[in-house]
C-alpha positions as CSV (number, residue, x, y, z in Angstrom):
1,X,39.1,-0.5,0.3
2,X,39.4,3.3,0.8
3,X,36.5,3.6,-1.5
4,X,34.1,1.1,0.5
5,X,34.8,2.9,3.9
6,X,34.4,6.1,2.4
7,X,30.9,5.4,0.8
8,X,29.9,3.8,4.1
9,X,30.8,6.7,5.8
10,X,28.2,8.2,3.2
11,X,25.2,5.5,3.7
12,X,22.9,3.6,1.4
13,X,22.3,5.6,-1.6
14,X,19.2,4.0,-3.5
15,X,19.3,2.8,-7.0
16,X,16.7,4.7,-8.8
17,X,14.8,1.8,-10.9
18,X,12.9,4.0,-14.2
19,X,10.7,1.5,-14.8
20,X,9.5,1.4,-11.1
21,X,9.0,4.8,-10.6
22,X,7.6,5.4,-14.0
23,X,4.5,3.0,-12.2
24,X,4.5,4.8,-9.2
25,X,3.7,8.1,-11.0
26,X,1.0,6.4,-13.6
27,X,-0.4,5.0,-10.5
28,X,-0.5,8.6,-8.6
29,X,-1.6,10.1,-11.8
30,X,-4.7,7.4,-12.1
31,X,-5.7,8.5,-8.7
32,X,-5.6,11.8,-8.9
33,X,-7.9,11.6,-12.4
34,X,-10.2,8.7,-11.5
35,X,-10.1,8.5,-7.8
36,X,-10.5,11.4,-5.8
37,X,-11.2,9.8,-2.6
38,X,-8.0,8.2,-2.2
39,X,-4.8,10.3,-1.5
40,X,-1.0,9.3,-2.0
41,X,1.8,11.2,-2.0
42,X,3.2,12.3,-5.1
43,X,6.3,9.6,-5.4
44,X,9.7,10.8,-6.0
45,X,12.4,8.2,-7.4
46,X,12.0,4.4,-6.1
47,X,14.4,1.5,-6.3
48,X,13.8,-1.9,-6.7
49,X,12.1,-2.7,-3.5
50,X,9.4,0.1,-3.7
51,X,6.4,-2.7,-4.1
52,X,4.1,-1.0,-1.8
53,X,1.9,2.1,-2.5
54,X,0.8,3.4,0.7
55,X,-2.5,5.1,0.2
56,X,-5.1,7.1,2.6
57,X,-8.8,8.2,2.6
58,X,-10.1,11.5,3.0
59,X,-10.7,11.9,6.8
60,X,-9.1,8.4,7.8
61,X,-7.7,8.2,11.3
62,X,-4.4,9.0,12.3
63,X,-2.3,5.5,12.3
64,X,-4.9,4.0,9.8
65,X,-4.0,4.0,6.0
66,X,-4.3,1.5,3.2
67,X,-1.5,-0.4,1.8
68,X,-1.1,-1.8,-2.1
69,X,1.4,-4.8,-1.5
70,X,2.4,-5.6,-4.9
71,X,4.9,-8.0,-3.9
72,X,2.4,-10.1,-1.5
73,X,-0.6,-9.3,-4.0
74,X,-2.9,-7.8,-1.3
75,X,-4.4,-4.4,-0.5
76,X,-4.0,-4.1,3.6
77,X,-6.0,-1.8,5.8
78,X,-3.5,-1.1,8.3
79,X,-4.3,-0.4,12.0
80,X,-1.1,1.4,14.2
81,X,-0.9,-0.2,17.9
82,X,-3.5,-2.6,17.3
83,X,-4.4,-6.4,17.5
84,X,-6.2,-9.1,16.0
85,X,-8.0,-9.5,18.9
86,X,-8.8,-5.5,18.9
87,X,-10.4,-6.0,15.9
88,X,-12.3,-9.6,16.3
89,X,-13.6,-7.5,19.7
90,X,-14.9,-5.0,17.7
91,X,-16.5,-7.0,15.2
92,X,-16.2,-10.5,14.8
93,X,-18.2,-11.6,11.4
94,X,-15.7,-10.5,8.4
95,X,-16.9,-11.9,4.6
96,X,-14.8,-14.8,3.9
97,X,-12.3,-12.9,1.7
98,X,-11.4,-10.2,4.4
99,X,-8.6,-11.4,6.7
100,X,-7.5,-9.7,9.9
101,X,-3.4,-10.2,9.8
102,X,-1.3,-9.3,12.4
103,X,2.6,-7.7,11.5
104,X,4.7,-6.3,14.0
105,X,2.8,-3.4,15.7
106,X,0.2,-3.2,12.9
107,X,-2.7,-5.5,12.7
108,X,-4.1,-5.3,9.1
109,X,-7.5,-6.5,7.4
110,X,-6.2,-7.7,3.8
111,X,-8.1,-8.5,0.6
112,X,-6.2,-10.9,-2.0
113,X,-6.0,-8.8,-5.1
114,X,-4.6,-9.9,-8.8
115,X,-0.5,-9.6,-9.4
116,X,0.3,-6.6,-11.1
117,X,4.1,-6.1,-12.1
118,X,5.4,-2.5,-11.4
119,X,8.0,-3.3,-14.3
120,X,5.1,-3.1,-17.3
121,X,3.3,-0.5,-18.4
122,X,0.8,0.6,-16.3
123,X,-1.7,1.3,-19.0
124,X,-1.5,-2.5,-19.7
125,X,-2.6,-3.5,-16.3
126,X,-5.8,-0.7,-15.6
127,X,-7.9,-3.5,-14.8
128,X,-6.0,-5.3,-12.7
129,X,-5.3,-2.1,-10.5
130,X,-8.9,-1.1,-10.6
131,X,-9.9,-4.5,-8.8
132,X,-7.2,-3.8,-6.4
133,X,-8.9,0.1,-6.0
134,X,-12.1,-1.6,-5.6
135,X,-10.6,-3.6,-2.8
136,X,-9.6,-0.5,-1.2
137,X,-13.0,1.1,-1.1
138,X,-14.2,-2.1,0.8
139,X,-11.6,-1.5,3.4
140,X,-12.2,2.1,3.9
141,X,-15.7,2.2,6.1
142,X,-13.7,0.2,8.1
143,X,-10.7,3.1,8.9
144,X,-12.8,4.3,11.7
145,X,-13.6,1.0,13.4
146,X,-12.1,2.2,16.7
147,X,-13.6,5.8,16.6
């Protein structure tokens, strides 16, 4: 009992998963190599519920950045303080596979992508991460639809 208070007193303390963060790098590393134009931060140890990589582009807004959502199998343009109807206002005719989403404060445009599991090997699943990258250079003429 001593032991529980004590550790609560501490906080959550994430479980590192290897496998997880072992993607997250190869991912980072990928980028770096193949894709220049999109920046993520270099990723430190992630537990079992890291399924998004939170990218940007070079010269992208402030509140705007790009989202890989492993676990919903979308890449998300997201859009800080903003609505659906925001964006409909700015432009109303989207192609059929780009959705405006609204969650919580951030309204998002979001591509469906192919599943990738963070688990594997990364080098297994290139192509399913490039169609997700190609996803995200679609999105990004759009980062500065409200400047």
């Amino acid at each position: 009992m001593l032991a529980a208070i004590d550790q609560g007193r501490r906080g959550y303390t994430m479980a590192v998963n290897p496998a997880i963060t072992k993607f997250h790098l190869d991912y980072w590393e990928h980028l770096r190599l193949r894709h220049p134009k999109i920046q993520m931060a270099r990723p430190q140890g992630r537990g079992n519920g890291s399924t998004w990589i939170v990218l940007k582009g070079i010269g992208f807004p402030r509140g705007v950045k790009l989202s890989h959502k492993f676990d919903q199998q979308v890449m998300e343009l997201g859009f800080e303080k903003r609505t659906v109807d925001e964006i409909l206002a700015v432009k109303s005719d989207w192609p059929d596979d780009i959705h405006p989403v609204q969650k919580g404060g951030t309204t998002s445009l979001a591509i469906d992508i192919p599943a990738i599991d963070m688990t594997l090997d990364f080098g297994a699943q290139t192509t399913g991460v490039e169609k997700a990258l190609e996803s995200a250079y679609r999105l990004m003429p759009y980062a500065s639809l409200f400047t």
